[in-house]
Z-matrix of the N, CA and C atoms (Angstrom, degrees):
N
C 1 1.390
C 2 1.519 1 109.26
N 3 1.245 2 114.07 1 126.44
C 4 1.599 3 118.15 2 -175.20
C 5 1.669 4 98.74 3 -109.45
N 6 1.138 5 108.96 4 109.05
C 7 1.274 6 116.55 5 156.48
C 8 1.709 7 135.26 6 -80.86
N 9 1.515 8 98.57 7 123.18
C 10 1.915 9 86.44 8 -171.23
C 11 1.680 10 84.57 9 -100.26
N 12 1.928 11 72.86 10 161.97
C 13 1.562 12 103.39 11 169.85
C 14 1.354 13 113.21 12 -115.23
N 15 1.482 14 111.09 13 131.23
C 16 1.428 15 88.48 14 170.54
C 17 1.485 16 120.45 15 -90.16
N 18 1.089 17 107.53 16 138.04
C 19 1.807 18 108.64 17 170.85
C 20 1.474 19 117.55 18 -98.86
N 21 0.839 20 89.47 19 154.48
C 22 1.779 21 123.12 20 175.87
C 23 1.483 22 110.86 21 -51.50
N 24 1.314 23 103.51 22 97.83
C 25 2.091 24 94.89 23 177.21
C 26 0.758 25 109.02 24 -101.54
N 27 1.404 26 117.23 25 136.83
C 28 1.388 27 136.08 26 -154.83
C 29 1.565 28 93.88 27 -78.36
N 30 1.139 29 110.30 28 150.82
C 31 1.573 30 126.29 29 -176.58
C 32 1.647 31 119.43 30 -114.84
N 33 1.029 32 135.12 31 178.45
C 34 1.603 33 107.15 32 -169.45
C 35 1.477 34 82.16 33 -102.83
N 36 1.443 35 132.33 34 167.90
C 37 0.950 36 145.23 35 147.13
C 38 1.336 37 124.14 36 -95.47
N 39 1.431 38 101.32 37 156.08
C 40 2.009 39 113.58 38 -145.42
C 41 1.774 40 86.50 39 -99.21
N 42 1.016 41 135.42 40 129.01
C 43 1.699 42 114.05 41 152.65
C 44 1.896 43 111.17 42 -73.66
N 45 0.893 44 98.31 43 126.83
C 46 1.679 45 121.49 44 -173.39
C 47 1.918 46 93.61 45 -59.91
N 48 1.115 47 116.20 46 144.94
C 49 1.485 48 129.00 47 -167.98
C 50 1.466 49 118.30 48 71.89
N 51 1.421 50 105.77 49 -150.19
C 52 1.725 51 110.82 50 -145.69
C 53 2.079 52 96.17 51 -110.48
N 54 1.227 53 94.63 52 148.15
C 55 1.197 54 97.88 53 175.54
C 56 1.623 55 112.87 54 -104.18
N 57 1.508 56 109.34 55 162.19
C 58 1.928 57 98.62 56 -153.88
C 59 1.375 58 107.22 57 -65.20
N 60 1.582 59 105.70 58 -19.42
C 61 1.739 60 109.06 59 -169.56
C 62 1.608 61 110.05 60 -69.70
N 63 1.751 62 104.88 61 -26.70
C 64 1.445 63 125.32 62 -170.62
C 65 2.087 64 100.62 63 -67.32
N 66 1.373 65 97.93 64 -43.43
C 67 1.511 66 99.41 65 -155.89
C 68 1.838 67 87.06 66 -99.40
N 69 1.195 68 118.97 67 0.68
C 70 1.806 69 99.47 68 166.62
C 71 1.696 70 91.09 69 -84.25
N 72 1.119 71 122.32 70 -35.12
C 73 1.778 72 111.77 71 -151.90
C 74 1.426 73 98.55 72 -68.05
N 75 1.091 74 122.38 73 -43.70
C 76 1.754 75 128.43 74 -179.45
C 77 1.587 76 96.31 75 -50.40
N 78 1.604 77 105.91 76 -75.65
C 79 1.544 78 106.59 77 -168.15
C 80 1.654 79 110.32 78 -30.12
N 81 1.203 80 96.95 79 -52.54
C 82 1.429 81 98.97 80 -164.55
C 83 1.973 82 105.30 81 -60.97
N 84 1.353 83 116.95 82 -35.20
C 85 1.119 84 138.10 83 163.31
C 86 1.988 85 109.05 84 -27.96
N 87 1.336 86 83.06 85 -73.76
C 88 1.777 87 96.44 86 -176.59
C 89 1.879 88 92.71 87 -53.02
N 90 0.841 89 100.95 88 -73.79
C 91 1.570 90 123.39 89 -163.21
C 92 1.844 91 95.09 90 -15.40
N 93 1.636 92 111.13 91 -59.86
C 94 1.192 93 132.34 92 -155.43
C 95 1.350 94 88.89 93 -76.36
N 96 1.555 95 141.98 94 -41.68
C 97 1.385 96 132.64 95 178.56
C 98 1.301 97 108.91 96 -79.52
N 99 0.959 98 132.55 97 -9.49
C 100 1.716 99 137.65 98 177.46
C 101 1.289 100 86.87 99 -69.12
N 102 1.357 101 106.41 100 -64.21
C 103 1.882 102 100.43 101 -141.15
C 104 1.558 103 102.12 102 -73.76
N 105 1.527 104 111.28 103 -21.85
C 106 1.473 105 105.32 104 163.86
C 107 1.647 106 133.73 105 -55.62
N 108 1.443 107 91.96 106 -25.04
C 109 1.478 108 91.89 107 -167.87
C 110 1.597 109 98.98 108 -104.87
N 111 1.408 110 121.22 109 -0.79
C 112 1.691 111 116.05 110 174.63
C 113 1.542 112 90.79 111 -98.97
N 114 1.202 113 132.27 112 2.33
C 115 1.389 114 106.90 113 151.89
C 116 1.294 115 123.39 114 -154.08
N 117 1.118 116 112.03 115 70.57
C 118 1.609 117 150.12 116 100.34
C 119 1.071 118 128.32 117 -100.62
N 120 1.379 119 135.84 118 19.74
C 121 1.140 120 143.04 119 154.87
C 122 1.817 121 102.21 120 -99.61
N 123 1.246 122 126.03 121 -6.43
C 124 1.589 123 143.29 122 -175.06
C 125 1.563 124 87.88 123 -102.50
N 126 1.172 125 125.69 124 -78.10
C 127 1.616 126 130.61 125 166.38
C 128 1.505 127 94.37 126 -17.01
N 129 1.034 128 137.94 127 -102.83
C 130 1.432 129 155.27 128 -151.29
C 131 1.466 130 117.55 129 -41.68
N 132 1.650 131 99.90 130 -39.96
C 133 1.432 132 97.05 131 -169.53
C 134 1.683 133 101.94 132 -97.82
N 135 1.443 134 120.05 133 -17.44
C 136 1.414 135 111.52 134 146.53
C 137 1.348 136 129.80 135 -83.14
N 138 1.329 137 128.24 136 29.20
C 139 1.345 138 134.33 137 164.73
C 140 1.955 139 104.71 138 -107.65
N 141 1.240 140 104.80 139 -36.72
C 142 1.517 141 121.59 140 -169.95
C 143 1.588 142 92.69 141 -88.62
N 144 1.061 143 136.16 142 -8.83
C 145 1.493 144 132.79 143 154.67
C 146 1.385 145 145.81 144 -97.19
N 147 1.474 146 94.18 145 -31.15
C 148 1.987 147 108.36 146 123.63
C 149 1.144 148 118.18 147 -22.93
N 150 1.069 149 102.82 148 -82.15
C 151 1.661 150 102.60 149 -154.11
C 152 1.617 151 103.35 150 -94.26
N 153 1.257 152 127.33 151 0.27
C 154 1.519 153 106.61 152 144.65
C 155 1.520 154 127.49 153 -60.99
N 156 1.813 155 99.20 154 -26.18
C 157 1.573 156 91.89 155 -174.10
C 158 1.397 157 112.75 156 -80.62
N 159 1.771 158 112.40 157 -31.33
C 160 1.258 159 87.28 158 167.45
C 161 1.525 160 145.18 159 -86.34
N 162 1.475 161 101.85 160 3.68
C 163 1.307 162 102.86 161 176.25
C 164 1.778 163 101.36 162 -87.39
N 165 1.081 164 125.58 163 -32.97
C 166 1.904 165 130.33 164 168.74
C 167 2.013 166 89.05 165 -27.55
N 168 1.788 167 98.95 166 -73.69
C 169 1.015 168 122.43 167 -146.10
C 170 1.996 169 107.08 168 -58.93
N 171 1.255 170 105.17 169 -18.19
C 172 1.921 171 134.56 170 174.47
C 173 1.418 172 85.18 171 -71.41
N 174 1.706 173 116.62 172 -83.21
C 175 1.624 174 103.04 173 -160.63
C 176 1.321 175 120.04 174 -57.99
N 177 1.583 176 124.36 175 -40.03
C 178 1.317 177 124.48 176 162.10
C 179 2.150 178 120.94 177 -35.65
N 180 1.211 179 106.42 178 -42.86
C 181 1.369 180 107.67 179 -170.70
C 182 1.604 181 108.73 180 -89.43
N 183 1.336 182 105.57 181 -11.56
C 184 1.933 183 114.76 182 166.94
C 185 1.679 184 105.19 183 -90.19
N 186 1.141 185 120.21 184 -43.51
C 187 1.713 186 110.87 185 167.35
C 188 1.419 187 116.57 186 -55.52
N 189 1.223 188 117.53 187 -21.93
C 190 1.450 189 130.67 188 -141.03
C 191 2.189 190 93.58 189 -95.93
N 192 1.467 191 94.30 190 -67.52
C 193 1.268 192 102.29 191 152.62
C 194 1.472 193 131.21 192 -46.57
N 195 1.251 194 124.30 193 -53.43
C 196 1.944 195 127.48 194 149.45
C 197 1.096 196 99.17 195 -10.07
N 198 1.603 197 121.09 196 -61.18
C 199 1.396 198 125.77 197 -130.47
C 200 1.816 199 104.99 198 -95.86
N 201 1.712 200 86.79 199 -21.79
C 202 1.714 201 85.26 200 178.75
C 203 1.366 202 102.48 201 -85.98
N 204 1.240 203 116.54 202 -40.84
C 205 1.440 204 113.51 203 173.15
C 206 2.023 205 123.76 204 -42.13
N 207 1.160 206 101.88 205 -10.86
C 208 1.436 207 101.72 206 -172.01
C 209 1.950 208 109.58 207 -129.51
N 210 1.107 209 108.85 208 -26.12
C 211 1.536 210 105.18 209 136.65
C 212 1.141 211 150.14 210 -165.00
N 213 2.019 212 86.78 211 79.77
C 214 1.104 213 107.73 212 159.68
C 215 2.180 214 121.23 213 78.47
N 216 1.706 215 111.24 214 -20.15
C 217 1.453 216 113.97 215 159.14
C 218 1.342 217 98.18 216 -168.56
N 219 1.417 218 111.78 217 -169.14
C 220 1.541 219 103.92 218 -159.41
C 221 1.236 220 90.76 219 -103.09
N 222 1.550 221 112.89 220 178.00
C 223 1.194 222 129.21 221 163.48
C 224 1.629 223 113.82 222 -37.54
N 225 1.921 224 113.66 223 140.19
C 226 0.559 225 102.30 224 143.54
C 227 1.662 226 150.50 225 -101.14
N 228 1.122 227 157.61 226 167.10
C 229 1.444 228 151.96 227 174.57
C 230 1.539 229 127.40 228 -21.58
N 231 0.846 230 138.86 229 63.81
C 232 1.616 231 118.07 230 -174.58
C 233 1.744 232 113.26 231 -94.16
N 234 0.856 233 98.37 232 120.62
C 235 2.185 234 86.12 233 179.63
C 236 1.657 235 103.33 234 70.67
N 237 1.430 236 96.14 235 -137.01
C 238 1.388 237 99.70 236 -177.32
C 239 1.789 238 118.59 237 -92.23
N 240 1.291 239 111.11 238 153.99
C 241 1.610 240 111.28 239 -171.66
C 242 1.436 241 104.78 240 -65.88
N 243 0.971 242 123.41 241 -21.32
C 244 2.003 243 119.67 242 153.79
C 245 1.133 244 107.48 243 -46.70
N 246 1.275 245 124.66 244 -82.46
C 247 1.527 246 141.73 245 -161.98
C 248 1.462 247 92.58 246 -42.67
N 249 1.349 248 131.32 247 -79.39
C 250 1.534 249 143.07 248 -173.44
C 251 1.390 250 117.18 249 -30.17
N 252 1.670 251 108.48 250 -44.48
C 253 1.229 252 87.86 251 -164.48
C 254 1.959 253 108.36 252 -103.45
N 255 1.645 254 103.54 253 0.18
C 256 1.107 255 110.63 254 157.81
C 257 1.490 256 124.74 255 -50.02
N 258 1.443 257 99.02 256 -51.17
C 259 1.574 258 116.35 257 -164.46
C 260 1.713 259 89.74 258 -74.23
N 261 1.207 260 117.13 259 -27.60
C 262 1.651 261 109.55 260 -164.41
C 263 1.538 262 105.73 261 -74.93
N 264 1.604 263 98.27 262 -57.87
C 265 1.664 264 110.41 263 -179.14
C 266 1.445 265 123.33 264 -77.47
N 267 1.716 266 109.06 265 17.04
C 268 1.472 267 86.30 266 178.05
C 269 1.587 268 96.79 267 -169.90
N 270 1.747 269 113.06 268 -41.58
C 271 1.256 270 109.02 269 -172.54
C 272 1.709 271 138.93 270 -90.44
N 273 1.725 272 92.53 271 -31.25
C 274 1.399 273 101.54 272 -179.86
C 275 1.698 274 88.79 273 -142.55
N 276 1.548 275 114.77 274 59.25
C 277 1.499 276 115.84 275 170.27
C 278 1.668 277 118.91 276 -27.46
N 279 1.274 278 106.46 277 -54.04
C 280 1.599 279 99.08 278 -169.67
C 281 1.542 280 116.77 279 -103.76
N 282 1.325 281 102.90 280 8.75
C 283 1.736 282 111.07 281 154.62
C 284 1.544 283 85.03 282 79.20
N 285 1.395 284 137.32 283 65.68
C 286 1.904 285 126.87 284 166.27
C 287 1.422 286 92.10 285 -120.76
N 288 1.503 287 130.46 286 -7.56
C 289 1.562 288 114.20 287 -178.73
C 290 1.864 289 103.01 288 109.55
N 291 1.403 290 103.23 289 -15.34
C 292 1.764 291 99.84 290 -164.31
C 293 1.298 292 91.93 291 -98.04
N 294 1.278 293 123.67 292 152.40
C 295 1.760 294 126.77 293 151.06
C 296 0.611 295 105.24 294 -101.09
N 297 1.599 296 95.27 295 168.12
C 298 1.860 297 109.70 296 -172.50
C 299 1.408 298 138.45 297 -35.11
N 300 1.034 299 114.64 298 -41.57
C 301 1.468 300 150.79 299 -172.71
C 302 1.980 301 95.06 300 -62.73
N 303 1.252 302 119.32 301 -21.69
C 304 1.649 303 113.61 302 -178.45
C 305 1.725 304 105.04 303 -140.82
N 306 1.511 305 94.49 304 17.50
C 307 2.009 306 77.50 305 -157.88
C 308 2.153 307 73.32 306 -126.61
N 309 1.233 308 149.06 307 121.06
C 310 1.016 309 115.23 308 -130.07
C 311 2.283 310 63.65 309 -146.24
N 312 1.294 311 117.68 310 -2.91
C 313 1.488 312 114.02 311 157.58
C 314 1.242 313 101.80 312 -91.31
N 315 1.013 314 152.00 313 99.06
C 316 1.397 315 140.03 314 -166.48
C 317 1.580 316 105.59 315 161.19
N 318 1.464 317 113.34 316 111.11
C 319 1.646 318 110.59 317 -160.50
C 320 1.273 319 96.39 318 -129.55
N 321 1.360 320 98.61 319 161.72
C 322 2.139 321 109.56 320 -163.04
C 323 1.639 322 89.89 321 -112.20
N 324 1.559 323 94.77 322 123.12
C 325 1.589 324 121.38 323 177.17
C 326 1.723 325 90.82 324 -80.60
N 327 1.142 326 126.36 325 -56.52
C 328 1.915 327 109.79 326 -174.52
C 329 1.362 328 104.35 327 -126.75
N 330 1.071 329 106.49 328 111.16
C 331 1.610 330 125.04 329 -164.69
C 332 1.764 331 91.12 330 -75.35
N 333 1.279 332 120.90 331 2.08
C 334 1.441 333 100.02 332 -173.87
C 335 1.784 334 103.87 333 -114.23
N 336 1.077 335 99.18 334 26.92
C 337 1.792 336 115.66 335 166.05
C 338 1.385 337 108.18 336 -96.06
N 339 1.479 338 135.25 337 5.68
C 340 1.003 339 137.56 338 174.81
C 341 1.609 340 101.78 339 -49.74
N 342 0.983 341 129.02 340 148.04
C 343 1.995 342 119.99 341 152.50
C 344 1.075 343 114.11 342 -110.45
N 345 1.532 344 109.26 343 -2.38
C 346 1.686 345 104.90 344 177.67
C 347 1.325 346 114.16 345 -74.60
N 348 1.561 347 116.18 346 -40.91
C 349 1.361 348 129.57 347 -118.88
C 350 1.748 349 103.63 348 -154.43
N 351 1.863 350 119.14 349 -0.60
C 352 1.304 351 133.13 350 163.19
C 353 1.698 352 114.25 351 -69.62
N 354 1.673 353 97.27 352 127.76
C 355 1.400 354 94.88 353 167.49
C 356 1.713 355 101.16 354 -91.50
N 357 1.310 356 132.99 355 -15.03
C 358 1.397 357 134.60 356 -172.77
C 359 1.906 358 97.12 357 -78.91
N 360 1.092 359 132.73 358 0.00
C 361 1.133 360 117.97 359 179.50
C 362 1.658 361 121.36 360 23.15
N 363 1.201 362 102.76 361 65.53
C 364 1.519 363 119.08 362 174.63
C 365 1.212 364 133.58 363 -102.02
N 366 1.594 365 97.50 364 -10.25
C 367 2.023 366 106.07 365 -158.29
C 368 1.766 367 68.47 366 -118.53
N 369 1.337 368 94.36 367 161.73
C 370 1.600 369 121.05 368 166.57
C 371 1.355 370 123.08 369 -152.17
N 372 1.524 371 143.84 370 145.75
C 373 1.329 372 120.47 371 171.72
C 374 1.331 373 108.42 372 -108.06
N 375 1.182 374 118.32 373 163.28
C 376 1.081 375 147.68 374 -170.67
C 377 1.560 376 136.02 375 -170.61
N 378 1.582 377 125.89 376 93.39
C 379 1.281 378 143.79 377 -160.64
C 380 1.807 379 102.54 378 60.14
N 381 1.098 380 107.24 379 72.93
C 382 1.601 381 122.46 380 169.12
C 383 1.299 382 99.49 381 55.58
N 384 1.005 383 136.94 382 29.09
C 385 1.926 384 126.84 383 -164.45
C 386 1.584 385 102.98 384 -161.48
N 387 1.299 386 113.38 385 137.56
C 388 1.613 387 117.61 386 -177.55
C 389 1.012 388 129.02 387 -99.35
N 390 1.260 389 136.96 388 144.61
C 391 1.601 390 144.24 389 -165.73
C 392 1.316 391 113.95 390 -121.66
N 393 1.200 392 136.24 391 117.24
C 394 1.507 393 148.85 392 139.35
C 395 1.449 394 99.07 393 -28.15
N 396 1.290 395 106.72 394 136.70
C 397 1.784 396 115.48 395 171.35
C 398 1.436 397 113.60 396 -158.71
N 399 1.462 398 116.31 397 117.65
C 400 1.170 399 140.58 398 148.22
C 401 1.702 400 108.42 399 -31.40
N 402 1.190 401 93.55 400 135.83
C 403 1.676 402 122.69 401 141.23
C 404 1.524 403 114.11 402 8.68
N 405 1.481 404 93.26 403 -46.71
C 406 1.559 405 100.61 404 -162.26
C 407 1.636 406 107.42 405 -129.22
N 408 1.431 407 91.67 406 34.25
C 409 1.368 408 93.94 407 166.29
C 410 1.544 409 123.83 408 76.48
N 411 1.480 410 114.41 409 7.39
C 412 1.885 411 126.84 410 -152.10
C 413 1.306 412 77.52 411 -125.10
N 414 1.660 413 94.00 412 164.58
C 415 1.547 414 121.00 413 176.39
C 416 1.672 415 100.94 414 -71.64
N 417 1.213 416 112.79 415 148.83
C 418 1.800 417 119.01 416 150.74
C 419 1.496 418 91.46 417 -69.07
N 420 1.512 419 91.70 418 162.80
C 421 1.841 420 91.61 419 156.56
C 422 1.749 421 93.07 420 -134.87
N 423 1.004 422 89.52 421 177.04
C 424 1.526 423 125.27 422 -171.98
C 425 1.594 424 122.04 423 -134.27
N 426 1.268 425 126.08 424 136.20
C 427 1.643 426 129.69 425 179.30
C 428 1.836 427 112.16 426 -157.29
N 429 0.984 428 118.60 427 119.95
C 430 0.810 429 116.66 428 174.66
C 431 1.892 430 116.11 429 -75.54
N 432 1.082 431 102.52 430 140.76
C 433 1.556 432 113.69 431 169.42
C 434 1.531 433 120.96 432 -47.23
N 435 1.392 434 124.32 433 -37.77
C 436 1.283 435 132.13 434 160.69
C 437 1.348 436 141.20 435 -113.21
N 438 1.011 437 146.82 436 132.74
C 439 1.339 438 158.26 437 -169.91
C 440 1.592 439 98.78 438 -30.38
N 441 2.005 440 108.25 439 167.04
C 442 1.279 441 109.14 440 168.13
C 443 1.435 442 120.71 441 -73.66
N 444 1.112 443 111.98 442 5.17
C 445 1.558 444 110.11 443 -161.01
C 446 2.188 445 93.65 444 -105.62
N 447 1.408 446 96.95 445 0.31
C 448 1.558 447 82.29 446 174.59
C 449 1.601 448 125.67 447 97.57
N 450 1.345 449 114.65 448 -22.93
C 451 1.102 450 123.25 449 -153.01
C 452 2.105 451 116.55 450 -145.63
N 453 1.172 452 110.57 451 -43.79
C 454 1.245 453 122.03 452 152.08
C 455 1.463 454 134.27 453 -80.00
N 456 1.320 455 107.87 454 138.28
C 457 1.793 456 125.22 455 -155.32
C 458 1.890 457 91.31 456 -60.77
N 459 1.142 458 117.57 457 124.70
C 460 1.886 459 109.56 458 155.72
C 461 1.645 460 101.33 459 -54.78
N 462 1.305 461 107.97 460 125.46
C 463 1.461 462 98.96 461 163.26
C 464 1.589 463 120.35 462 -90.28
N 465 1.286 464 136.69 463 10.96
C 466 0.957 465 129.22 464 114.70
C 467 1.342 466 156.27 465 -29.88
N 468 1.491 467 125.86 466 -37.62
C 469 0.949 468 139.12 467 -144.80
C 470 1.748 469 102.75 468 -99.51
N 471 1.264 470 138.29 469 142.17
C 472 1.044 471 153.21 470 153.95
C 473 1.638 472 128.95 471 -69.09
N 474 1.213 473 133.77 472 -2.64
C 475 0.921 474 136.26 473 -161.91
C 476 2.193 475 97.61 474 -161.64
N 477 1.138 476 122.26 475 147.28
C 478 1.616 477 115.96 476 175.12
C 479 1.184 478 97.36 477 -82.28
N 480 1.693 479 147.88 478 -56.85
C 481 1.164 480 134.22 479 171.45
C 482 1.177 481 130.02 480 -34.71
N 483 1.460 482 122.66 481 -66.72
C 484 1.352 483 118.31 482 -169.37
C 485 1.863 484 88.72 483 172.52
N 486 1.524 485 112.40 484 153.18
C 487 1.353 486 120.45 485 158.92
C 488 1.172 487 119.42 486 -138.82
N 489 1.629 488 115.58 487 148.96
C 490 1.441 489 143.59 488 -152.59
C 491 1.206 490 94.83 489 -102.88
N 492 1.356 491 123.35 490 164.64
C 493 1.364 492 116.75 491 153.12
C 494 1.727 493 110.05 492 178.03
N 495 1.309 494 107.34 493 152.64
C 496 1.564 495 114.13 494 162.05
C 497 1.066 496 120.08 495 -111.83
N 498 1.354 497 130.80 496 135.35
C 499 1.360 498 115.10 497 161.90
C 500 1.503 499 129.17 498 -42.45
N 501 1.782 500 118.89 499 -50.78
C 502 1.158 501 139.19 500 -165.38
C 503 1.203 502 106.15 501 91.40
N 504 1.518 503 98.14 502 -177.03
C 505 1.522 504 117.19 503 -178.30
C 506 1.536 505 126.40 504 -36.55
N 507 1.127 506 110.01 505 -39.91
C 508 1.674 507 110.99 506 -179.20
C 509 1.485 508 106.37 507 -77.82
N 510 1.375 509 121.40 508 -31.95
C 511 1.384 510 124.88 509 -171.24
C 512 1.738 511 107.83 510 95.38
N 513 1.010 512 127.59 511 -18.71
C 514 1.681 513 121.34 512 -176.96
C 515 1.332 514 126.11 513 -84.37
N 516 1.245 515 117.13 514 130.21
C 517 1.722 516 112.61 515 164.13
C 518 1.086 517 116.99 516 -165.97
N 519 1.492 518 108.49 517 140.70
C 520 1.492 519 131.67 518 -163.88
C 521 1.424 520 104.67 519 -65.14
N 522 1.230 521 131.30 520 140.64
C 523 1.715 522 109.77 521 132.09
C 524 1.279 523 124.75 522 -32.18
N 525 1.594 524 110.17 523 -66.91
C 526 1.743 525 115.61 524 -168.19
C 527 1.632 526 100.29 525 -57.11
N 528 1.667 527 134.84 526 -27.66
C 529 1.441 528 115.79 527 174.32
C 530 1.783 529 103.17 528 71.43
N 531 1.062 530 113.81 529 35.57
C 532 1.783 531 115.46 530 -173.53
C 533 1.532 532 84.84 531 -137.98
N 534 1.583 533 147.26 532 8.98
C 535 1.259 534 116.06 533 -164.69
C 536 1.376 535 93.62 534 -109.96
N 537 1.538 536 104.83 535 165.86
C 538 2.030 537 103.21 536 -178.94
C 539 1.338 538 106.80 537 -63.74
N 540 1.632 539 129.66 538 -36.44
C 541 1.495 540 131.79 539 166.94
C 542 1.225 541 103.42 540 -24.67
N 543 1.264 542 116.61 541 -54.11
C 544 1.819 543 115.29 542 -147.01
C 545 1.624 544 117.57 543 -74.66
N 546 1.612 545 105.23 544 3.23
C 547 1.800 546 116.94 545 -160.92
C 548 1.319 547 88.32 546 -76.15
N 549 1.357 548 146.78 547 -48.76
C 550 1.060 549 144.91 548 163.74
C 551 1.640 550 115.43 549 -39.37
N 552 0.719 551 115.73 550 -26.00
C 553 1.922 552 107.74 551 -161.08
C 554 1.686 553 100.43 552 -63.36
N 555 1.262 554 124.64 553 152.25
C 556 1.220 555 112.83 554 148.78
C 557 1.850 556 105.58 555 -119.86
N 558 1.311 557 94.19 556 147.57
C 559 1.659 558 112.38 557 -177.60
C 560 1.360 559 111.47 558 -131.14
N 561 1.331 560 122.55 559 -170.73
C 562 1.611 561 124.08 560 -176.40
C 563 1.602 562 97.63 561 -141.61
N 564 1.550 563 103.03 562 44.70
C 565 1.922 564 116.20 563 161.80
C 566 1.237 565 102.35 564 -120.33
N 567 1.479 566 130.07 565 -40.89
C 568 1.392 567 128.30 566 -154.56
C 569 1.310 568 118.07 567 -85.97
């Protein structure tokens, strides 16, 4: 009588963890959801900077109006259209040289030009004098609709009142407003 045994067949053995082909496919995995989410997170924060400028560029053109309403036309130009309409809407309202702080007839068209006391962090100084700043770190500008003399059209100007404007993101803009730079700009003509 022959008796069998059964034996034990050897089985292959697994090595325990990841194989390199296993841990490139993931990497590459993350990699591809990273870069998705750093840009739409690029999307987002240039959509949410849009529309800070144009809502900046809304409260600016309601102070702005305040200001004609009380005497009578808007600011005019001094230096840069930052500087001007700082000094107009907030710092030296009635143009005598005093700021607010000593000139005490003298009332703030956008209380959020403060630099002390802004959560919009918009005003900045720079060489004793303050700047309006965009989104992107650039001056607003400012122009009035009519000349210094009061009475003649700026031929510059886009609008008879007065025009706002940002460059945008790239920072460039024409006068003429016809260049491909300028698709970016936001203004308060277009």
């Amino acid at each position: 009588m022959k008796i069998h045994c059964k034996t034990k067949t050897s089985q292959p053995r697994f090595a325990k963890g990841f194989t390199l082909l296993e841990l490139l496919v993931v990497i590459v995995i993350i990699l591809i959801l990273a870069g998705i989410t750093i840009g739409s997170l690029k999307f987002v924060t240039a959509k949410q900077n849009n529309e800070k400028c144009k809502t900046d560029i809304k409260l600016l053109e309601t102070g702005l109006e305040a200001y004609k309403m009380d005497y009578g036309t808007y600011p005019i130009e001094v230096g840069s259209g930052s500087q001007s309409l700082f000094d107009a809407l907030y710092w030296d309202t009635d143009m005598d040289g005093s700021p607010i702080a000593a000139d005490v007839t003298q009332k703030i068209y956008v209380s959020e030009l403060d630099p002390n006391n802004t959560k919009a962090k918009w005003t900045i100084a720079q060489g004793g004098s303050f700047r309006i700043i965009d989104p992107w770190l650039a001056d607003y500008n400012y122009r009035r609709g009519i000349g210094a003399d009061g009475k003649t059209p700026n031929p510059d100007a886009k609008n008879a009142d007065f025009d706002l404007w940002s460059a945008g993101p790239d920072g460039v803009f024409t006068p003429s407003g016809s260049a491909v730079t300028d698709r970016d700009n936001i203004t308060n003509w277009k």
